[in-house]
PyMOL commands that place a pseudoatom at each C-alpha (Angstrom):
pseudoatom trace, name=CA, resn=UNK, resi=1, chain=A, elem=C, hetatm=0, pos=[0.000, 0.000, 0.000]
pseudoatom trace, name=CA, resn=UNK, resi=2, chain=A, elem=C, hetatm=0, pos=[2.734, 2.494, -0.575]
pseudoatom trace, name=CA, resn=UNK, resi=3, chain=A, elem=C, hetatm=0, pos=[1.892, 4.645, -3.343]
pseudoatom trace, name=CA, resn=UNK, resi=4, chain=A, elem=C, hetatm=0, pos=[2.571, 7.958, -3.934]
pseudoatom trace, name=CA, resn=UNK, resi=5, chain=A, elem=C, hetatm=0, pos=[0.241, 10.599, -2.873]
pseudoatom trace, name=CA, resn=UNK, resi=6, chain=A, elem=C, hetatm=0, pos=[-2.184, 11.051, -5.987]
pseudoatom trace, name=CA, resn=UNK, resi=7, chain=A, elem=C, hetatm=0, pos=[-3.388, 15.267, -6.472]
pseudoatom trace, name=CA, resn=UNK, resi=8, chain=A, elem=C, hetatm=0, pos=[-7.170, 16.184, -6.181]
pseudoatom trace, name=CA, resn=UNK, resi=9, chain=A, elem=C, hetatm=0, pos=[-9.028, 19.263, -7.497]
pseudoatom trace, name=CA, resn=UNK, resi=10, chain=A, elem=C, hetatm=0, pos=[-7.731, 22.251, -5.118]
pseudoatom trace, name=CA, resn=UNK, resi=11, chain=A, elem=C, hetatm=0, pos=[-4.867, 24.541, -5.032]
pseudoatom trace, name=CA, resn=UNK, resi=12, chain=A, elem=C, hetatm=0, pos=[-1.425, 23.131, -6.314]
pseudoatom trace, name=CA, resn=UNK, resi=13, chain=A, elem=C, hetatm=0, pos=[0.418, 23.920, -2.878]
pseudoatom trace, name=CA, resn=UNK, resi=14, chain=A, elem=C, hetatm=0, pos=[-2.753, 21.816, -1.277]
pseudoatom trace, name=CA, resn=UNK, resi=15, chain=A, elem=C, hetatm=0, pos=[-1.183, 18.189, -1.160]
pseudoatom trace, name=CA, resn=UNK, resi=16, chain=A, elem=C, hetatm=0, pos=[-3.683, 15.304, -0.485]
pseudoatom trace, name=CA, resn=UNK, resi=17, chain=A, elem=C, hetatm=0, pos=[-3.506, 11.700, -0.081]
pseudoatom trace, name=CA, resn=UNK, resi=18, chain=A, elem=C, hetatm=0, pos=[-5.795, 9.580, -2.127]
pseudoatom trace, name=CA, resn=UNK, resi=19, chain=A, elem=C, hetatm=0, pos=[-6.743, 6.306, -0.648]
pseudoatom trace, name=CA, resn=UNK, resi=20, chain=A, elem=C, hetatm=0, pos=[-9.037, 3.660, -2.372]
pseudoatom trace, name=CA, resn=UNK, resi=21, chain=A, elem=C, hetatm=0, pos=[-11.413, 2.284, -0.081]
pseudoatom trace, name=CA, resn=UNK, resi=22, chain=A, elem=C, hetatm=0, pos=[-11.234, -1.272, -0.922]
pseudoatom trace, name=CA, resn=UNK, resi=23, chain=A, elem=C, hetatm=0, pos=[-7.727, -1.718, -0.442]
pseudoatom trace, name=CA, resn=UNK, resi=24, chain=A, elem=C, hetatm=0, pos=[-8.405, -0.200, 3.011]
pseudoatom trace, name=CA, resn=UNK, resi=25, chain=A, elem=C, hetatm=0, pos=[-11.288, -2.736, 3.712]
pseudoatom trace, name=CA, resn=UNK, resi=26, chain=A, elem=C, hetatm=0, pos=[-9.925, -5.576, 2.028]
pseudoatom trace, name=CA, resn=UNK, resi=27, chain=A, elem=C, hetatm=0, pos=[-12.605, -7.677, 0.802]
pseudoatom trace, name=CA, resn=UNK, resi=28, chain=A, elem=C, hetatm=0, pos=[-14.436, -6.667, 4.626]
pseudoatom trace, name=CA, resn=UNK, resi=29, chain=A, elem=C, hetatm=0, pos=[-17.112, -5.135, 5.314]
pseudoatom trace, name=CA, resn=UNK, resi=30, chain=A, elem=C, hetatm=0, pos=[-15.785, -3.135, 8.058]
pseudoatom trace, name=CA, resn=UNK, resi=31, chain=A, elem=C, hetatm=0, pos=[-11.863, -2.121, 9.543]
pseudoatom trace, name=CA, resn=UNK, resi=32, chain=A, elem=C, hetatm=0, pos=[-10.774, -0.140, 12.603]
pseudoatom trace, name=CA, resn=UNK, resi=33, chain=A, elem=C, hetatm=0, pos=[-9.186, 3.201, 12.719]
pseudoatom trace, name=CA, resn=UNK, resi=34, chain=A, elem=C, hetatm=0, pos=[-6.656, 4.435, 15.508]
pseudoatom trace, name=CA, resn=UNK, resi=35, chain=A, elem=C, hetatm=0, pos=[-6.454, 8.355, 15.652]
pseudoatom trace, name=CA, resn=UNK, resi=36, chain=A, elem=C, hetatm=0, pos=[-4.951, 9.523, 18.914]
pseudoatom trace, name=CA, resn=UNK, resi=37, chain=A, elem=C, hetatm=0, pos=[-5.364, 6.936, 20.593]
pseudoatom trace, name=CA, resn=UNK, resi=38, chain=A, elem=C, hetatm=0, pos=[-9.046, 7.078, 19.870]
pseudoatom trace, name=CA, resn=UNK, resi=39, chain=A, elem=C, hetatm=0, pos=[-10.356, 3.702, 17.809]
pseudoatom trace, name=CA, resn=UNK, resi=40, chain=A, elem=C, hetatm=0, pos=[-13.191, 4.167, 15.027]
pseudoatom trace, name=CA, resn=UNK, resi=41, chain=A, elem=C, hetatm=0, pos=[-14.906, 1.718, 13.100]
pseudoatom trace, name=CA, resn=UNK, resi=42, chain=A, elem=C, hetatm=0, pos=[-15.183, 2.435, 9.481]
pseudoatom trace, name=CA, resn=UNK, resi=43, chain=A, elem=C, hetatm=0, pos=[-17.929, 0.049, 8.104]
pseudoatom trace, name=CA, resn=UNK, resi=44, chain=A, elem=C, hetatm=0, pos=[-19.116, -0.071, 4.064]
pseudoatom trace, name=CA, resn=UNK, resi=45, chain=A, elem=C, hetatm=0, pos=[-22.966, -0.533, 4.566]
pseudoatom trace, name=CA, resn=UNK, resi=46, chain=A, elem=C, hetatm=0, pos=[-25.492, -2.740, 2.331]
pseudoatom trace, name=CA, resn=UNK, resi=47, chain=A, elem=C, hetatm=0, pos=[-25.912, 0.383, 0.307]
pseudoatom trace, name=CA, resn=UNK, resi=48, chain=A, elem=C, hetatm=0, pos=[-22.645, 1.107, -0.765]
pseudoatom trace, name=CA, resn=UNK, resi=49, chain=A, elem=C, hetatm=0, pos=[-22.173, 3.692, 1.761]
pseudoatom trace, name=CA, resn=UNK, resi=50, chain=A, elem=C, hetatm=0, pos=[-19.739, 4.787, 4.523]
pseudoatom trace, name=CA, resn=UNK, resi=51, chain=A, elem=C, hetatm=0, pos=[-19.843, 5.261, 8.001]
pseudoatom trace, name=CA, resn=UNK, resi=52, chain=A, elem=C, hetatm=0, pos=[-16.967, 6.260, 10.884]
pseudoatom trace, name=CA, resn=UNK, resi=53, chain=A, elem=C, hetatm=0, pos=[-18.161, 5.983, 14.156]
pseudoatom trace, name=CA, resn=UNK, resi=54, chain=A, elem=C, hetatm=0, pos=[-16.245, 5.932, 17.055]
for i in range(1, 54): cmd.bond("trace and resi %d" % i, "trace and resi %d" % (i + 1))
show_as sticks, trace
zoom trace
């Protein structure tokens, strides 16, 4: 999963990472996040959706 940081629309000084969701999940439905010590659960609904809750 190293790849280089892909540019979205935006300023060219803005620098943004672009990260595709199903490499992220990996074939689940639903993967954990740490932020700060904080865990949230990122979950791909029926529906094709996202949700982070913590």
């Amino acid at each position: 999963m190293d790849r280089e940081p892909v540019k979205t629309q935006g300023s060219p000084s803005e620098n943004h990472r672009k990260l595709d969701v199903t490499q992220l999940l990996q074939r689940q439905r639903e993967v954990e996040v740490v932020f700060q010590e904080q865990v949230y659960r990122l979950t791909l609904t029926r529906n094709q959706k996202l949700i982070l809750t913590k």
